[in-house]
N, C-alpha and C positions, 0 to 999 in steps of 0.2 A: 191127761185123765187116764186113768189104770181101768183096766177093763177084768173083769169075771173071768178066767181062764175055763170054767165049767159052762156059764150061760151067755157067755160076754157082753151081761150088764157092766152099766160105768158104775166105779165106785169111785166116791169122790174124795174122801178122804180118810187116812188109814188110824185101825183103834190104837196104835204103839208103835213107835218107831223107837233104834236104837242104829250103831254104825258100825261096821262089821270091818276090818282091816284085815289086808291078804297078807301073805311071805312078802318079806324085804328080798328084795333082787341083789346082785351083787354091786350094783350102782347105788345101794340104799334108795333105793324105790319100790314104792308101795303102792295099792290100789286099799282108798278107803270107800266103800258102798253107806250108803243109806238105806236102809233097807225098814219097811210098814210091813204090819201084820192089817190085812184090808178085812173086810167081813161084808159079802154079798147081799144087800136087799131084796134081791131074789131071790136065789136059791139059799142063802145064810152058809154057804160052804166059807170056810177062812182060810187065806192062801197068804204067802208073804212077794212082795214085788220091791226088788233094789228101783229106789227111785232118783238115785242120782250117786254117780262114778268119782271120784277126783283122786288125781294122779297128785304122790306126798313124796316129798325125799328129805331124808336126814340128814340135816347140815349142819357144820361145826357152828360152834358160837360166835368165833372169830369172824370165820366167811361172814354169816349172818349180819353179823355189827359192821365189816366192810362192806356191805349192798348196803344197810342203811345210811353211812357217810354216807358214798356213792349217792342216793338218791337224793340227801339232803344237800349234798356238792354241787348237782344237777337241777337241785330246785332255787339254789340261791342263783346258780347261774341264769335262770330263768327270768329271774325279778331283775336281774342285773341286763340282761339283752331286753328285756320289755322296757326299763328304763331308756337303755338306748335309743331302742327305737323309738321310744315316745319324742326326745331330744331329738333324733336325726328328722323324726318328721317337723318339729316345730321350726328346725333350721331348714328344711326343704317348702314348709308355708312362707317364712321370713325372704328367701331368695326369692321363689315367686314372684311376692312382692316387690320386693327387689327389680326383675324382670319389669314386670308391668309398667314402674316407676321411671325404669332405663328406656321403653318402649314410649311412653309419653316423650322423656326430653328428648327423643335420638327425632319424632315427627316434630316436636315445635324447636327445634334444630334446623330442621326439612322446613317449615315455614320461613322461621327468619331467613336462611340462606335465600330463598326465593325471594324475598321482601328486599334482602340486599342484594341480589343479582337484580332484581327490579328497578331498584333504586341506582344502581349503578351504570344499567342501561339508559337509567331518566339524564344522570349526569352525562352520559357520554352525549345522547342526543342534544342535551343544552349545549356542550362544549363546541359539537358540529355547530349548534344553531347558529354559537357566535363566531365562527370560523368561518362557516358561509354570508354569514352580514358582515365582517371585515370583505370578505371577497366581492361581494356585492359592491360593496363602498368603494374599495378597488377600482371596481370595473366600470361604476359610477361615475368617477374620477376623471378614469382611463377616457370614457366616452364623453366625458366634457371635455378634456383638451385636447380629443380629435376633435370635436364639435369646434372647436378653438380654431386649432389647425387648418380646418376646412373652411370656415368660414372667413378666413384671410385669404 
């Protein structure tokens, strides 16, 4: 808000504006002002206040038209890397999945193994069973025809 330079009421908004442009620099740069003609509510004194600065430079045509490729080189690049990455996530969702799917069979993997280490134990103990009942039978045997033996 611009203030009264004589009573320093606010004035809010100026009766005419126009934009005032400095000397070109040897870089071709300029200072362009805005610049109001305000008129006080209070005292009605009319004063002028630059209300805003921008710094301007002279460029060829060519330069010009090579920043605008440029940006429009950089903007297709743009759409072209968002597409990527839209891609590289959809294939980093699909591995995931991927993963999870590998995590299930690699534990009911881990199940059957123990089902058949279980089972393998079952046979081995049956194998004993019938190894110890031939020995048995053996010794069964063995002790009937000492019983034999002895008893002549």
């Amino acid at each position: 808000m611009v203030t009264c330079p004589d009573c320093n009421a606010s004035v809010v908004s100026p009766e005419k504006t126009w934009s005032i442009t400095g000397d070109i620099d040897e870089n071709g740069i300029f200072i362009e002002s805005q610049v109001g003609i305000y008129l006080c509510p209070q005292c009605s004194i009319k004063f002028p206040y630059a209300f805003s600065k921008d710094k301007l430079e002279i460029v060829k045509t060519k330069y010009l038209d090579d920043l605008r490729n440029q940006i429009s080189d950089y903007e297709n690049e743009t759409i072209d890397l968002a597409t990527q990455t839209k891609d590289l996530s959809s294939q980093i969702d699909k591995l995931l999945s991927n993963v999870t799917l590998l995590e299930n069979n690699i534990n009911n993997l881990k199940l059957e193994k123990e089902d058949i280490i279980s089972q393998s134990n079952i046979e081995k103990l049956e194998l004993k069973e019938q190894l110890l009942k031939k020995e048995i039978s053996k010794l069964e045997k063995e002790k009937e025809s000492l019983n034999t033996i002895l008893s002549l």
